[in-house]
Every structure is written in C-alpha cells, then in structure tokens.
C-alpha positions as CSV (number, residue, x, y, z in Angstrom):
1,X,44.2,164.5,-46.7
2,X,44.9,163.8,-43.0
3,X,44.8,159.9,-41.7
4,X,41.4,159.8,-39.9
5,X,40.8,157.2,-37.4
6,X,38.9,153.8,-38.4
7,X,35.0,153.9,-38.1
8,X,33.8,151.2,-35.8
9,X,30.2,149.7,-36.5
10,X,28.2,151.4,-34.6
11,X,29.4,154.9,-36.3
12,X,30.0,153.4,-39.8
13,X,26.2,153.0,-39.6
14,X,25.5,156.8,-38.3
15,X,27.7,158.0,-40.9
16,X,25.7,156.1,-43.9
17,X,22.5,157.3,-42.4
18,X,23.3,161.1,-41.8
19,X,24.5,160.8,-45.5
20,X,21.7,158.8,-46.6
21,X,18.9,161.4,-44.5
22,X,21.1,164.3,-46.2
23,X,20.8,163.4,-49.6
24,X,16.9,162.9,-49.0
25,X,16.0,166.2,-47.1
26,X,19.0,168.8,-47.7
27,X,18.7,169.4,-44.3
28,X,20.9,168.9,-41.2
29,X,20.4,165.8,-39.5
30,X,20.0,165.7,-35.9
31,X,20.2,162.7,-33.4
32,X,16.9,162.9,-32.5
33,X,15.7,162.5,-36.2
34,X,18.1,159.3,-36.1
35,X,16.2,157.9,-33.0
36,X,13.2,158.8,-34.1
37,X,13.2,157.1,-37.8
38,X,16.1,154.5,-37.6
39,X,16.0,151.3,-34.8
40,X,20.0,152.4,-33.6
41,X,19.4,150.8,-30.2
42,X,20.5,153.3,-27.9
43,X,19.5,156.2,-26.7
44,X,19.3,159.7,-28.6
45,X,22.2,160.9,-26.0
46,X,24.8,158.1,-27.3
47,X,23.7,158.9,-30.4
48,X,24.6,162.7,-30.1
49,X,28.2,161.8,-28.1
50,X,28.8,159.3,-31.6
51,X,28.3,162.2,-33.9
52,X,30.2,164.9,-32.1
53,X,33.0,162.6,-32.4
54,X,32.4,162.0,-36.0
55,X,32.4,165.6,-36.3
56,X,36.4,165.8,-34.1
57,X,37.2,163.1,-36.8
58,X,36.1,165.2,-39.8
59,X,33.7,163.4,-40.8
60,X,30.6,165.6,-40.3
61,X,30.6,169.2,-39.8
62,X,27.7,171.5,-38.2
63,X,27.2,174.4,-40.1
64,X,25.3,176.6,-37.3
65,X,25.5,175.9,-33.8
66,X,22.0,174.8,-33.0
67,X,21.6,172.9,-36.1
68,X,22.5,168.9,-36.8
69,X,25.5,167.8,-38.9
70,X,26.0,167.1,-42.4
71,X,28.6,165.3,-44.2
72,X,32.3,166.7,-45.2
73,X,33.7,165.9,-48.2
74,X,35.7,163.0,-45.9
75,X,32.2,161.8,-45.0
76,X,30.8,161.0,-48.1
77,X,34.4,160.3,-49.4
78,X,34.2,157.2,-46.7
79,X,30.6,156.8,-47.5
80,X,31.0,156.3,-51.4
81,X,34.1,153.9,-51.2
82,X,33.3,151.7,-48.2
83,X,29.6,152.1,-46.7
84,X,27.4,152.7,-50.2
85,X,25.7,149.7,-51.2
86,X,25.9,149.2,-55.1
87,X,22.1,149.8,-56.7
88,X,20.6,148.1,-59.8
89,X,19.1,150.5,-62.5
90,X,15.7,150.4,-62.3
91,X,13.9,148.0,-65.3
92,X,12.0,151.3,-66.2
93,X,15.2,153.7,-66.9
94,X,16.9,149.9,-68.4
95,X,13.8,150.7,-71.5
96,X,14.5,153.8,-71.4
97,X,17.9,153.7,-72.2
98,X,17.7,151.1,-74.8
99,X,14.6,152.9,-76.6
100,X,16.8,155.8,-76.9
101,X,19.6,153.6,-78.6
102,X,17.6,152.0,-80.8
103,X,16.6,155.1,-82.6
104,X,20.0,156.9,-81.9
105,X,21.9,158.8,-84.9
106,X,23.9,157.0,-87.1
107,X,26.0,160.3,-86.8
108,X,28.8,160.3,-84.2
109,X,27.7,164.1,-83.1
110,X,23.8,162.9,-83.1
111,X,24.6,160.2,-80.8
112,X,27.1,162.1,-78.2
113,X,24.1,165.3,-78.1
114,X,21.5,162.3,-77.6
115,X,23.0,160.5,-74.9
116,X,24.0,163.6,-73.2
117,X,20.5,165.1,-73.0
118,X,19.1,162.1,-72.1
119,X,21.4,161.5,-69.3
120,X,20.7,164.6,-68.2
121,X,17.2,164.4,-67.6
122,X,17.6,161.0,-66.3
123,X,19.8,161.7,-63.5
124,X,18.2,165.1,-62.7
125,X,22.0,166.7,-62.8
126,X,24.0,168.4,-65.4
127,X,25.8,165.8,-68.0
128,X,28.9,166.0,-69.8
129,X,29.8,163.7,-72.3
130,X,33.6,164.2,-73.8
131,X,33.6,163.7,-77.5
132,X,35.8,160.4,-78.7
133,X,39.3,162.1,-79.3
134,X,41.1,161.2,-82.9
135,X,43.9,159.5,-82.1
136,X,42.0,157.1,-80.0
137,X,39.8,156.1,-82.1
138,X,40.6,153.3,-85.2
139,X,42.0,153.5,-88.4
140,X,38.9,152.6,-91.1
141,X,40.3,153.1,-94.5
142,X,42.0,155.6,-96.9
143,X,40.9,156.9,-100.4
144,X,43.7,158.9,-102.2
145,X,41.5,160.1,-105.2
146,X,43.1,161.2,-108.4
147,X,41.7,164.5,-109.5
148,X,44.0,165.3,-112.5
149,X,47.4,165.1,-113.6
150,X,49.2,167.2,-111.0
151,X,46.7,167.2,-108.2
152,X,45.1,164.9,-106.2
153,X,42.6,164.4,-102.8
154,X,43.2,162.4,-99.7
155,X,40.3,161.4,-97.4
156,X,41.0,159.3,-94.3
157,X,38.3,158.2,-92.3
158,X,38.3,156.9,-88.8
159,X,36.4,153.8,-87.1
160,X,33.4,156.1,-85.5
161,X,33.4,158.2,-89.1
162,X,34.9,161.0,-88.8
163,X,36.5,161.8,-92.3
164,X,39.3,164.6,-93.0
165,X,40.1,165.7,-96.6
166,X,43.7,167.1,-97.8
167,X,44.6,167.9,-102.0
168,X,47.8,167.6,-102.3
169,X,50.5,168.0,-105.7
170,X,51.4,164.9,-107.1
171,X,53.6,164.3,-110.3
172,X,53.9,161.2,-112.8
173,X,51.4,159.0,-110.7
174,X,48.1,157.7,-112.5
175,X,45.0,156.9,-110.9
176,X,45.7,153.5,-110.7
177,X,48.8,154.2,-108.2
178,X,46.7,155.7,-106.1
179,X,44.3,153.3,-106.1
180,X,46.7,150.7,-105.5
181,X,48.5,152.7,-102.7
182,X,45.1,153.4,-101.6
183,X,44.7,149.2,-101.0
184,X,48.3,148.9,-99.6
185,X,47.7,151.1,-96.8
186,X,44.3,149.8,-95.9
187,X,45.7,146.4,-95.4
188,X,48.3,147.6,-93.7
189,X,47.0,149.8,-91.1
190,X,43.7,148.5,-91.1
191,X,42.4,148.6,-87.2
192,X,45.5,150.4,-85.8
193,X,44.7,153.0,-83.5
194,X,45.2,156.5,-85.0
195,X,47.4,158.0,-82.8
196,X,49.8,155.2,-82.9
197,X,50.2,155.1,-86.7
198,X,53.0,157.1,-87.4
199,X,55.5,158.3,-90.3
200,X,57.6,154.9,-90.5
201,X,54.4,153.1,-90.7
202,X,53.6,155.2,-93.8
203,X,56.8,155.3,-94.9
204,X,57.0,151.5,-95.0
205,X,53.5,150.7,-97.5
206,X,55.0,154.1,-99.9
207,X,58.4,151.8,-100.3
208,X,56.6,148.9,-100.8
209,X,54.5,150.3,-103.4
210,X,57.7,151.7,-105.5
211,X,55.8,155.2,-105.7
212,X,57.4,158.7,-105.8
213,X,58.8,159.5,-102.0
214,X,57.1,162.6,-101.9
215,X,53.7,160.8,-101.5
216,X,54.9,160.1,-98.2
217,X,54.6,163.6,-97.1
218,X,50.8,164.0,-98.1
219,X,50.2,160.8,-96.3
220,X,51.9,162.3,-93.4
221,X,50.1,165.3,-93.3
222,X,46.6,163.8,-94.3
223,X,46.9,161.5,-91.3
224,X,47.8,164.5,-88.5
225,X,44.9,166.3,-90.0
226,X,42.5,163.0,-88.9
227,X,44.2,162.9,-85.7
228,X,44.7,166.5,-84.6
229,X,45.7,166.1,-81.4
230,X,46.3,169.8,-81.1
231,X,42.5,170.5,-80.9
232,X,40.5,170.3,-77.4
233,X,38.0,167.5,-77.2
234,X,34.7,168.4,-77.7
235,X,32.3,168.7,-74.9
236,X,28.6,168.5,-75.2
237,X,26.5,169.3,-72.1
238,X,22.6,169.2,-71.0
239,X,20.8,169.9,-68.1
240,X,22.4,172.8,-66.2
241,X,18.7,174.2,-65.3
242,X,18.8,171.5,-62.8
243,X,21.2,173.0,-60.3
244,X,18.5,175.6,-60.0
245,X,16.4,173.4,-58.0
246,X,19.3,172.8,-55.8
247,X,19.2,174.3,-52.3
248,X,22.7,174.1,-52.3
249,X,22.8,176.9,-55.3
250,X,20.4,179.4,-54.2
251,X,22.8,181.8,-54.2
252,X,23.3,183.4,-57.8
253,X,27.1,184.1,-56.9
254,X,28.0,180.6,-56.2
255,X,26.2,180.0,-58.8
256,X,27.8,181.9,-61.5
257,X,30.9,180.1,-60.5
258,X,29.9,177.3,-61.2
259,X,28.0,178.0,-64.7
260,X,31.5,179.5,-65.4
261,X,33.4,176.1,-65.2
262,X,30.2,174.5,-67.3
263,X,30.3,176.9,-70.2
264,X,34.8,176.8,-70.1
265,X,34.9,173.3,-71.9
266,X,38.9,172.7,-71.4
267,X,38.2,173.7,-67.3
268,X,34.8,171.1,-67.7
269,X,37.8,168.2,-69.7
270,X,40.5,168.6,-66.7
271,X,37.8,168.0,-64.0
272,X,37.6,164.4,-66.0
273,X,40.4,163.9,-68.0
274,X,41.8,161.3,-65.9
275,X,39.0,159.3,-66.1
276,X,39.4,158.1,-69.8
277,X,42.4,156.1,-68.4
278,X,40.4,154.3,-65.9
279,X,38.7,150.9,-66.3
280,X,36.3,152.3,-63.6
281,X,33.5,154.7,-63.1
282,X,34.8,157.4,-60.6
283,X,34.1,159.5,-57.9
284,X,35.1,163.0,-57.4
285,X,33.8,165.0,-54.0
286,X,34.2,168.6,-53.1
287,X,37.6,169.8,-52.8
288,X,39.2,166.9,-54.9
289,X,38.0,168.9,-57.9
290,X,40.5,171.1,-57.4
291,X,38.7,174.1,-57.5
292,X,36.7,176.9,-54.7
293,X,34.5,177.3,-57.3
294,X,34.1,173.7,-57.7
295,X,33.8,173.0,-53.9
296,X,30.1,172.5,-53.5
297,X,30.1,170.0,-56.6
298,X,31.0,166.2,-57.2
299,X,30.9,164.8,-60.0
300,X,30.5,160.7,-61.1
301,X,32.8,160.1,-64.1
302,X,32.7,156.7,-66.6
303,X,34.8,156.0,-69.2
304,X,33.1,154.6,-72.4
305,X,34.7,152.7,-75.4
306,X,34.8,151.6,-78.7
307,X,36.3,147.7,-78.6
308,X,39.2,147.8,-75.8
309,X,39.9,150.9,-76.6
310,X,38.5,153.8,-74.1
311,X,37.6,156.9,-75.9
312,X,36.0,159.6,-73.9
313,X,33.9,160.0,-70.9
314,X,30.8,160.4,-69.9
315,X,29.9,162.2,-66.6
316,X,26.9,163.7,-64.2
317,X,27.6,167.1,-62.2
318,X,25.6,168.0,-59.2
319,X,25.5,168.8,-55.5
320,X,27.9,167.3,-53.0
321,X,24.5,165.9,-51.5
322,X,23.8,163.4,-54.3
323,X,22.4,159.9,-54.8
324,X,26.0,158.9,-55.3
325,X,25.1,155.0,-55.9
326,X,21.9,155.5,-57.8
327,X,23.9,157.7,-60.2
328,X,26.8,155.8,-60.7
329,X,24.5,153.1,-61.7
330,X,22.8,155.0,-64.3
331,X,25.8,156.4,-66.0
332,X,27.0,152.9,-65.9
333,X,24.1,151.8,-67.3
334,X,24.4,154.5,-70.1
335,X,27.7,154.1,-70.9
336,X,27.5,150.6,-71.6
337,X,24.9,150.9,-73.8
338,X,26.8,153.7,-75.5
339,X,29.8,151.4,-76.2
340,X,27.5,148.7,-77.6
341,X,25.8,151.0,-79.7
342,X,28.9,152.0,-81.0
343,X,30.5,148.6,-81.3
344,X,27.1,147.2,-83.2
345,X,26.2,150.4,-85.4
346,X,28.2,151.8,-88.7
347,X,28.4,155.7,-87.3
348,X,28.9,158.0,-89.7
C-alpha cells in the first residue's frame, strides 16, 4: 500500500464525517451536504478544495463525475485505526446476549449454531463462527474400556466434549490394566493442550505402567483420531439474506461471487485464519481480503477462547460501508460471553 501523506485536523474530521454520512445513507457525500448538516466553519468551497485533495491522496474516490465522494478502502482503513471512536454495546443487545447464553446448548455444536444465528441477526450482516479446532482445545480424560480378552475400546474426550472412539487388539491385559493405565494417563496429561501431547508423552505413562508396548500404538492412534488435524474446521454461518438489502449488492453477479466464497468454507477459514492468533478483534477492508470477488466486503474478526487458550473465531461479513465500531463492539460483546459460557458450562 503506497505511503499516503498525514491527515491534518481539519481533513481528519472530513474524512470521519464522509465515512460516517456513507455508512448512514449509501450515498455519495457532497460538500454541500457537509455544510449544510455539520458546523465545519468554513465555507462549502474550502470544504470541496479539502476533499478533492483527499481524493489525490486516495483517500476518497468519486465514482461519477457529478456525484460526491465516498471512502476507498485507504479511507475507512485510516478511519477504523485512527479516527473511529470506540462504542459501548447498547444495555438492550447486553440482555440479549446474556439471555441467549443462559439457555444456550450444553452441546458444543448447539452453542456454535446458536451464537452464530444470533449474531447474525444482531448485527444485520452475515456471521461466521469457526468451530474450536482439536488440537487446541484440552485434554479431559481417557477411558480404555475392556471389551474381552483380545479386544478392547478407547474413548478420548476433549475439554469442550468432543469424544472419539478407537477398538483396538490387545493381548494378556485384564480390565484392571486398563483401568489403571486409564488413571495414569489422566493424571498425566490432564489439561495439556491436545495438539501438544504427543508420542513420548504417551510413551512415558505406558513405561511407567509396565504394560505390553504395543498399547502404546493404540494410544497413539486414538489420540490423532481426537485431534485430526488433517480435517478443515468447521464453519457455521447465518444471515446471508442480509446482503440482499445492501445497495452495494444489487447486482446478482457480484452477488453470486460473493455467496460463492460464503458457501466454500476453507475460502470463508483463510479470509480469518489469522485471526485465531490474535489477542485482538480485527479489521479487514476491501482489497486486504485478498480477493476481486471479496473486494466490496470487509469483514470484523474476534478471536474467542476457552481459558488462555484461543480456539476459533468468530466474525461479521458485510459491505465495505459498515458501522465498523458498532460491530466490532458487538462481536466483542459476543465473543466474550461465548468464552465465559464455555469457561463456566460442562459442554458436551
């Protein structure tokens, strides 16, 4: 992105206000309209010279000749990281939020549909929520079950409930091995993140426990099958009927592209993949989607956990010409309600 020249006052406030008027009207905004409804104190001709150079900054474009300006990706880039001021949720969508907690699923899938259809009507936009992935989430316990003589069942469960099963072959072990075993790794790997549990870990509590070696392997196996990292997160998404009342997408072409994207969940992960690393909601405008199809869209990304662990993401889709700080307030909001009712509820 090229080095644009530092906004002085007078055009930082323009900026924030052809921003502000765009998101309200979806239409151009002219320098009359900003003397007219906003106390600038000067005249609508200074006004107009400000904007055009705005505009030779890149800052604001004009899409037809005779028509005011509008903000470029640069614009509302500039607008979201240094002119937005931070808004409070509302008290009302604070209840709402926290009613639809309170008689949330116990079930990891109820909860992730849940919260994704209700941000979606909440914020008006499309909303994605990325599923936790297994190997971020905890270790809860292990139950190696023995079934009879020569075979046996593995179930491994995870800290937001998600259980695997495995049988596996075993030969001059009782059912009190297993048990014991059972016990051993519990205590040992009790709260360890999946994905960082690995073979010598396992290898470890099988020596200790003075059972057959080849145990080791059906632990091994048992524990990729609760991690799978191989398998693309799940995606759950509400609300896409919304960008239908967007002026923006009023042409079916554009948006069929973008429906596209939607309905392609590993194209819907990489738009916010990177946000699961940050300790940060995020902002993504336009073109830094990476994507022509994408181009018209931004998208306002948070990352929610389980303890200090982050887990997936939760995200709102829309027009460039959104209310970028009311939005990244209520997904906020959302998402840390989502990690307490995680934290503070035994999912299933």
């Amino acid at each position: 992105m090229p080095v644009r020249p530092e906004l002085d006052k007078r055009k930082a406030f323009i900026l924030a206000t052809v921003v502000y008027e765009y998101v309200a009207t979806a239409e151009p905004v002219g320098s009359n309209t900003l003397t007219q409804k906003y106390n600038l104190g000067v005249s609508s001709a200074t006004i107009r010279n400000e904007m055009a150079e705005l505009e030779a900054a890149g800052y604001l474009v004009q899409p037809h000749t005779s028509a005011g300006r509008i903000p470029s990706d640069a614009g509302y880039r500039t607008y979201v990281d240094r002119l937005m001021r931070p808004e409070a949720l509302p008290s009302e969508e604070q209840r709402r939020i926290q009613d639809e907690f309170r008689a949330a699923s116990r079930e990891l899938d109820g909860v992730i549909e849940q919260t994704t259809r209700m941000l979606g009507q909440l914020s008006r936009n499309v909303a994605f929520v990325v599923a936790p992935q297994r190997d971020t989430q905890s270790f809860r316990h292990v139950q190696l079950i023995w079934l009879s003589e020569r075979g046996g069942l593995a179930i491994v469960v995870t800290s937001l409930g998600v259980a695997t099963q495995r049988t596996f072959d075993h030969d001059n072990v009782t059912a009190d091995d297993l048990t014991r075993l059972s016990n051993r790794l519990n205590s040992a790997l009790g709260g360890k993140t999946m994905g960082r549990i690995g073979r010598e870990d396992l290898l470890r509590v099988v020596v200790e426990s003075g059972l057959p070696l080849e145990l080791l392997e059906t632990l091994v196996a048992a524990f990729s099958d609760a991690t799978r990292a191989d398998v693309p997160p799940s995606i759950v998404s509400s609300g896409t009927q919304h960008l239908l009342d967007q002026p923006e997408f009023q042409d079916l072409r554009k948006l069929r592209s973008i429906l596209r994207v939607i309905e392609e969940q590993k194209a819907l992960y990489d738009l916010v993949a990177d946000s699961i690393t940050n300790d940060e909601p995020g902002v993504k405008i336009g073109h830094e989607l990476g994507s022509d199809e994408m181009s018209e869209c931004s998208i306002v990304a948070v990352p929610y956990r389980f303890g200090d662990e982050a887990i997936g993401v939760l995200a709102i889709l829309g027009p460039r010409r959104m209310p970028y700080a009311r939005l990244l307030a209520l997904a906020s909001g959302t998402a840390q309600s989502l990690n307490n009712h995680l934290a503070n509820t035994e999912i299933r």
